[in-house]
N, C-alpha and C positions, 0 to 999 in steps of 0.2 A: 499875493506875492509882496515880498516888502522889499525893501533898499537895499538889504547886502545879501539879493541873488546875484546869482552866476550867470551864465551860458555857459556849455560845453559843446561843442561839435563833435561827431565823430562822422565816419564813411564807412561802412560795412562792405566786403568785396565778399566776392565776387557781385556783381550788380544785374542781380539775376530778379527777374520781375516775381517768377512765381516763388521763390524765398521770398523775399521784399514781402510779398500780396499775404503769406503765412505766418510769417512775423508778424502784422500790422492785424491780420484777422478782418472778421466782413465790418466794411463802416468803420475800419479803425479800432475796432471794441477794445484790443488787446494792448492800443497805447495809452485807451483812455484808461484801463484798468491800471496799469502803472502811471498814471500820473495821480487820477483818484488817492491811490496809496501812497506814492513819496510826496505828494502834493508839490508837483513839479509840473511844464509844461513842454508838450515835445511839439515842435514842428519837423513835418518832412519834405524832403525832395528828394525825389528817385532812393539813393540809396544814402543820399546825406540827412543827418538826422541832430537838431538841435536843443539838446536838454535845459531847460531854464528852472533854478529854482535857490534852495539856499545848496551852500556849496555840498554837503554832504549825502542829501538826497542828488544833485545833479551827478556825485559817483557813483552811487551807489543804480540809478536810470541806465548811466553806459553798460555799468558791468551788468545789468541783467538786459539790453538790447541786445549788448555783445553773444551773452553767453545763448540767449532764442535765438538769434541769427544762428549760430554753429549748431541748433538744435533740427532749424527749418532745411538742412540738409538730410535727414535721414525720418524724419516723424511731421505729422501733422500735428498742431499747433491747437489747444484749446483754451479756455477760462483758467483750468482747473492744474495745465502746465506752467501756463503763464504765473500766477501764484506759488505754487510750489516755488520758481523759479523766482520771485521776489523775496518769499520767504528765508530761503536760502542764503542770499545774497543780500537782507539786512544780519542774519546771523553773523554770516561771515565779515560783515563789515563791523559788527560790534566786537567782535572776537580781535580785529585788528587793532582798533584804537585802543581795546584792554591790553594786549601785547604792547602796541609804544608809549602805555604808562607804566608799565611794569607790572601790569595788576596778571594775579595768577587766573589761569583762563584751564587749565588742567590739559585732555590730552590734546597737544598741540603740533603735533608731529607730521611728517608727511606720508602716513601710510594711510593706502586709500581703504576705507570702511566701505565696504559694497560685499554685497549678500548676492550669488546668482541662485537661482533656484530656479526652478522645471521652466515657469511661464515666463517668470521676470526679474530684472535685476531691482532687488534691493539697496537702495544707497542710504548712508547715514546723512543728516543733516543737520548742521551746526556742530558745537565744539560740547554740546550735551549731549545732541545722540552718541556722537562717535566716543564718549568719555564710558556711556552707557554700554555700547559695543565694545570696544576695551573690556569693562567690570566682568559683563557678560564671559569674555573668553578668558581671563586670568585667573577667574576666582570661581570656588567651587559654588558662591551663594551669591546673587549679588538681585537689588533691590532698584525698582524703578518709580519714584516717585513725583506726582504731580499730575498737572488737569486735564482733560480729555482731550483728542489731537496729538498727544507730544508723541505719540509713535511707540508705547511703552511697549504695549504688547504686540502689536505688529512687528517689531523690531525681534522682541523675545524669539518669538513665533519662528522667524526668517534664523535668528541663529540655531532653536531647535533642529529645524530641515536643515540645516548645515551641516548642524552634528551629527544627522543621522546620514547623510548622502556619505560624508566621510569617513564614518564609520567609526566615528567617535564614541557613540552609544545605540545600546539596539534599538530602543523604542524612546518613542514621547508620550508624555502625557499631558494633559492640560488637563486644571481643574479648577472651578471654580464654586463662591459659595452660593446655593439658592436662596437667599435669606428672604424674598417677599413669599417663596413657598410655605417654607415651615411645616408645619403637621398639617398644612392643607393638602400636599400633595395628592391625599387619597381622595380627594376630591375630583381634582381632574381627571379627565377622559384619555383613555389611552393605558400605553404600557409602562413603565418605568423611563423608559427612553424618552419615548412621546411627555413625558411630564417634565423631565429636566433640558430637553432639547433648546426650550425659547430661553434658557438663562447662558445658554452654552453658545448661541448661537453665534455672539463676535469672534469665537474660538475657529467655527468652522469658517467663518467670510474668510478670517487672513488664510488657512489653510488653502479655500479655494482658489484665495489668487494667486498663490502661489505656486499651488502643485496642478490645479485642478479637480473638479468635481469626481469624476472617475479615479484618478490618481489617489485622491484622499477614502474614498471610497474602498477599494482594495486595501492599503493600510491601515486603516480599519477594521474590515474583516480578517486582517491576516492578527489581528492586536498588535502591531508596529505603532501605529498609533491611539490612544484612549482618549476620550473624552468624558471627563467623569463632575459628577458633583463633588466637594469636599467632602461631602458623610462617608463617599465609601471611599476616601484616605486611611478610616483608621484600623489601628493593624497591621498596614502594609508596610514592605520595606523595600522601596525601589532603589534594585541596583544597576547599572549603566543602561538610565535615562535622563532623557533631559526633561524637568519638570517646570512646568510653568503654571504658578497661584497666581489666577487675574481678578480684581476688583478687592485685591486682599484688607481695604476699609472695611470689609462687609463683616471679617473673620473675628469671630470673641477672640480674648489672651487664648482658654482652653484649645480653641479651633486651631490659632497658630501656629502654638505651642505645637502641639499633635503633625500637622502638617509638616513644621519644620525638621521632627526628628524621625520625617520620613526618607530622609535623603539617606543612600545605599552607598557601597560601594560604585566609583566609575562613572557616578550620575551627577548633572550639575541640575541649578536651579535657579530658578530665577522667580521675583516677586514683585508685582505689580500694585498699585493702585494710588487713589487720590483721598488724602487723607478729608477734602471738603468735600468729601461726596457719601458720607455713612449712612447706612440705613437700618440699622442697628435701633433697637428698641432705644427709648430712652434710658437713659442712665448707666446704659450697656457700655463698657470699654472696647475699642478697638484695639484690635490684635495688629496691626498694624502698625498704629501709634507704639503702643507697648514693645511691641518689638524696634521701633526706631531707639525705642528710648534704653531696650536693653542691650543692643547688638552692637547699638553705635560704635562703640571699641572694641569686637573680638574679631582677634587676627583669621583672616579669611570670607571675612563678609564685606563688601562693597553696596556703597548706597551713590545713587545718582538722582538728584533732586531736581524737575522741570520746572518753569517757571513763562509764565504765558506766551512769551518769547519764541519758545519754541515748538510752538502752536501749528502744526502744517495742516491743518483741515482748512474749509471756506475760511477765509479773513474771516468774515461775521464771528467763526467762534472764539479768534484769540481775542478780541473786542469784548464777548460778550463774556469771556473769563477773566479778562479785565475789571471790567465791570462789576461783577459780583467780588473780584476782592478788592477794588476801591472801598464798595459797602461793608464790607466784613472789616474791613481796617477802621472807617468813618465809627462806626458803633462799636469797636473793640473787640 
């Protein structure tokens, strides 16, 4: 700690011991994980609670006690809340200081971006998810770019089931490209399904968490929902679904191309991925790239560009996303 810290006090009410005991976690774990992170220092008593550090980390300490205290009313407290809940709340606080410079921060509005779905609610987080959610509900095509964690396609995903709960469109599809398979497919064991399942499979996690195993199950068999490789895109012409292309770095120009002028009537779409993350033969162009670079100005496409920041997996990853493009900056 240096010389121009703070102190801030706060009192959290009601002064209820087992809130207090859920907030604070076993051993205290969950104040030391916020200090760890704003590099700040909390002392407590009972329900008074003392934040030391430089001025802006000791705001930003309150407002995420404040907001787990109001959480240790209805939920159990973990590592993995508590984060989310830091996360959030340096978002929100850079998003603030861009507002009182003037700097444009995009949608800034006070409509609440929350997805409910079967099992659980979806919330937007920070002023890139919800700009993201926005793109997603105005525009018939809109694009999600940046590093792993930033909620691109979990987010897609949760407004898919949106659309289809309200009957926006009949079916979803997700697709994504196999590019480590290749012509090897016929190698592996199994049926077609069995071959492209492990490339598919972050498609079905968010599905599970959201509707359920059984639930995603039946929409499936009924074909409400698909889960497809990109190969069997072409040809098709989907009309009122909502389409989502994940890991779209992976896609040639040709593949993109194809992909893109499968959207139908009634159907929206949306397109994911991280342009530092291709796996594309050498010397191979991403369709992704290419298409930033073509689309950029046609009226009805949205692009929402993440940036480590908005990182909500373990801390360790927005750190270690850091990291790799310090190096990629350092060498050009």
């Amino acid at each position: 700690m240096n010389a121009t810290q703070i102190s801030q006090d706060i009192v959290l009410e009601p002064a209820d011991n087992s809130r207090l005991a859920n907030l604070c976690g076993q051993f205290d774990e969950h104040l030391r994980q916020i200090e760890r992170r704003l590099n700040v220092e909390i002392a407590s008593r009972g329900n008074r609670f003392r934040i030391t550090g430089n001025a802006g980390a000791a705001r930003i300490g309150s407002s995420v006690l404040r907001s787990l205290f109001r959480m240790t009313d209805s939920e159990r407290l973990d590592p993995e809340r508590v984060h989310v809940c830091l996360q959030e709340s340096v978002m929100n606080d850079n998003q603030a200081r861009k507002e009182d410079s003037g700097e444009p921060v995009g949608a800034a509005d006070d409509e609440d971006y929350a997805i409910q779905t079967r099992k659980k609610l979806v919330r937007a987080r920070g002023n890139n998810q919800k700009s993201y959610l926005k793109s997603i509900r105005d525009h018939d095509l809109a694009f999600g770019i940046g590093p792993a964690g930033t909620g691109k396609t979990y987010l897609a995903v949760a407004s898919a089931i949106d659309a289809l709960e309200n009957e926006h469109v009949r079916r979803i599809v997700l697709v994504r490209p196999a590019v480590e398979a290749g012509e090897r497919l016929g190698f592996l064991p199994g049926d077609m399904s069995q071959k492209v399942d492990p490339y598919l499979r972050p498609m079905y996690d968010a599905l599970f968490d959201m509707l359920g195993p059984d639930q995603v199950a039946r929409l499936i068999e009924k074909n409400i929902i698909e889960v497809a490789p990109l190969a069997f895109m072409r040809g098709r012409s989907l009309n009122d679904s909502f389409v989502i292309l994940d890991e779209a770095q992976n896609t040639s120009v040709a593949q993109m191309k194809m992909f893109l002028t499968r959207i139908g009537f009634g159907s929206r779409s949306v397109v994911t991925g991280d342009v530092t993350q291709i796996d594309l033969p050498s010397g191979q162009q991403s369709g992704l790239k290419n298409a930033i670079d073509i689309l950029s100005d046609v009226e009805g496409v949205a692009f929402t560009y993440f940036t480590p920041g908005d990182v909500v997996r373990h801390q360790l990853v927005q750190r270690i996303v850091e990291a790799y493009e310090a190096d990629s900056s350092t060498r050009g």
